[in-house]
ZATORFI-664334 format. One line per 5 residues: number of its first residue (from 1); their letters; for each residue x, y, z of C-alpha. Coordinates in pm, whole numbers, always signed. Each point is the difference from the previous one (the first is absolute). Layout:
NUM> A> X,Y,Z  ...
REM end
This chain:
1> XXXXX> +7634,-5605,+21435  -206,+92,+313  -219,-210,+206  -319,+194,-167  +65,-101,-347
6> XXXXX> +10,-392,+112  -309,+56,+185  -153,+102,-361  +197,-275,-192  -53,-308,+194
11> XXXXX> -408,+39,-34  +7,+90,-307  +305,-241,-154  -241,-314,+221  -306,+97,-191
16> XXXXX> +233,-68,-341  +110,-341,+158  -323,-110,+102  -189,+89,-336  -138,-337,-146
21> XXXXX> +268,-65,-264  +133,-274,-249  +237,-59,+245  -281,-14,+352  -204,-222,-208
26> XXXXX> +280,-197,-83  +89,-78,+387  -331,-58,+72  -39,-290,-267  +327,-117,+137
31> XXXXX> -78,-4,+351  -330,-180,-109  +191,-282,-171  +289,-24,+189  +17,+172,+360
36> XXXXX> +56,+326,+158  +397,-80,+47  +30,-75,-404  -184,+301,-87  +189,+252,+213
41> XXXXX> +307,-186,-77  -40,+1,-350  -68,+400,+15  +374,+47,-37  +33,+1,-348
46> XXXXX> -260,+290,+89  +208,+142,+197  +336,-5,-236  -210,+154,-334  -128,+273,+230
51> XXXXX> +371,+96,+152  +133,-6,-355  -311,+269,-119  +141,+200,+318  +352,-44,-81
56> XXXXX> -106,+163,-348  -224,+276,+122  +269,+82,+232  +296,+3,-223  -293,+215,-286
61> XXXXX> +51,-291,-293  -386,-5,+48  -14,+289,-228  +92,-252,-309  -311,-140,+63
66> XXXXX> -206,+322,+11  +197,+95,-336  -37,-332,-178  -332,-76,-127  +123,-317,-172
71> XXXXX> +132,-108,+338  -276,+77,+200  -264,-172,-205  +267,-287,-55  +28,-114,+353
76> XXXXX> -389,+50,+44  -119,-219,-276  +229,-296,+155  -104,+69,+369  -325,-33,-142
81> XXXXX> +22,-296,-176  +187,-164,+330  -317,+37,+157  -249,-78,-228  +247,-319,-33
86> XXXXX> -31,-35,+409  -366,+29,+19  -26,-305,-301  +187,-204,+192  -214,+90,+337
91> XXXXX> -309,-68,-255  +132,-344,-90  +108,-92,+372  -153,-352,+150  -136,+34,+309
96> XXXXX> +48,-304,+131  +349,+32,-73  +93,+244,+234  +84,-241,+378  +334,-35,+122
101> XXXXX> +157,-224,-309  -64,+350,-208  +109,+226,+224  +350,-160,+46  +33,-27,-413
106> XXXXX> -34,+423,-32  +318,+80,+142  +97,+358,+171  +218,+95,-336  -319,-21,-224
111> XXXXX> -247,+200,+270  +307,+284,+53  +39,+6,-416  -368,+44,-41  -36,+251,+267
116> XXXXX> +335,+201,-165  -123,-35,-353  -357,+134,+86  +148,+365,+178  +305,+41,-265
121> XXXXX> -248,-46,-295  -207,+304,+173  +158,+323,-167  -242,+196,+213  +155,-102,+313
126> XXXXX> +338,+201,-115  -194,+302,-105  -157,-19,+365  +297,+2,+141  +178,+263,-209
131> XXXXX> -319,+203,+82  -90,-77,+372  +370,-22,+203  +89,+299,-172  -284,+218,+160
136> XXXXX> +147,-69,+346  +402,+56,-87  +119,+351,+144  +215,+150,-272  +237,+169,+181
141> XXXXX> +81,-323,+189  +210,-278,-133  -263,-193,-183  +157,-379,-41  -25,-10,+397
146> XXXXX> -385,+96,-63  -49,-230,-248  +142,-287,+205  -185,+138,+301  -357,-25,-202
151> XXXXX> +37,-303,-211  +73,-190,+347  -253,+85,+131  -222,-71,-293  +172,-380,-26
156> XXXXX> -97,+11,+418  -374,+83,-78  +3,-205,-339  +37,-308,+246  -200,+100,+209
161> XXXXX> -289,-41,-292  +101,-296,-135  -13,-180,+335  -380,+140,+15  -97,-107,-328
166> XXXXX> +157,-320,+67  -166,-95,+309  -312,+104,-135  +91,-279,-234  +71,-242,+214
171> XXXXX> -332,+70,+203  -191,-65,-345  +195,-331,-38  -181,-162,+333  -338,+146,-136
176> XXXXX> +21,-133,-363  +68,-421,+41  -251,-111,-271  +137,-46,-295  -286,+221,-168
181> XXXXX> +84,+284,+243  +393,-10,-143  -110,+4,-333  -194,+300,+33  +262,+168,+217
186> XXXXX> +251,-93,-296  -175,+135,-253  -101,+285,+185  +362,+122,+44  +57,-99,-363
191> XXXXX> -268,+283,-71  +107,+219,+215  +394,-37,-146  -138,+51,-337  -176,+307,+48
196> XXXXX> +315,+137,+177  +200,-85,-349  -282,+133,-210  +12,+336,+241  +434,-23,-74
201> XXXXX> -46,-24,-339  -225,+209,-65  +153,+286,+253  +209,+311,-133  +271,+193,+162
206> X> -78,+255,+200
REM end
């Protein structure tokens, strides 16, 4: 893998990170509630879904999922439902339940779990990465190196996102103190979370 191909991949694999996700929105709502460290710490069960879709890319078990229509649309419907059941709870959130006393009840487990059960219930995210890496592996190199090479540096730049999204969180958190201004927020995100399961559900494989 030469220096040119990673000067096509990182722009390219950054723009994929930084698209507006379940996952983006997810770390903004958190960083809202709870603080930019919680949010970007929480981001590792992010983080451990996406290295296992690598880990199957690499090693081509990804193809089960291109083959299996029942599997496919199996993992989709419940990814979906996970966040339609995220945005009700969002929905039904009190704002005036969200100072410190809340914020040390939500521990790091739940945040990480939500964060990991959000990205693995994406079946879309495997076929991206059974169909993106792959355009930048040289076939007549040893391609497990390549693979380990790339989905690095996509973890790397996956970060890198996450921290964005959360601090633009955390900036929103010192604009919206009114309890009005929360509740709006919350239900904004609960929108915006629902739409995102409507658009999983109702997405096909390409």
């Amino acid at each position: 893998m030469d220096i040119s191909t990673l000067l096509i991949f990182v722009p390219a694999c950054f723009a994929l990170n930084m698209a507006p996700g379940p996952n983006n929105l997810l770390s903004v709502s958190n960083a809202t509630r709870y603080g930019f460290r919680r949010s970007c710490s929480a981001g590792a069960g992010r983080l451990l879904a996406f290295m296992g879709m690598i880990a199957l890319a690499s090693a081509g078990l990804a193809v089960v999922l291109h083959a299996s229509e029942l599997l496919f649309y199996g993992i989709k419907t419940a990814g979906a439902l996970y966040l339609f059941y995220l945005a009700w709870q969002l929905w039904r959130a009190q704002p005036g339940g969200e100072g410190a006393p809340a914020q040390a009840s939500v521990g790091w487990w739940r945040l990480a779990r939500q964060e990991f059960l959000v990205a693995a219930g994406n079946p879309k995210a495997i076929l991206i990465f059974t169909a993106f890496l792959p355009q930048f592996v040289d076939p007549n190199r040893p391609m497990a190196p390549q693979f380990a090479v790339l989905g690095a540096l996509f973890l790397v730049l996956e970060v890198v996102a996450m921290a964005i999204y959360s601090w633009m969180g955390a900036r929103m958190r010192h604009w919206i103190t009114q309890p009005r201004g929360k509740r709006i927020f919350n239900r904004s995100c609960a929108g915006l979370l629902a739409g995102a399961g409507l658009g999983l559900l109702l997405s096909r494989r390409s």
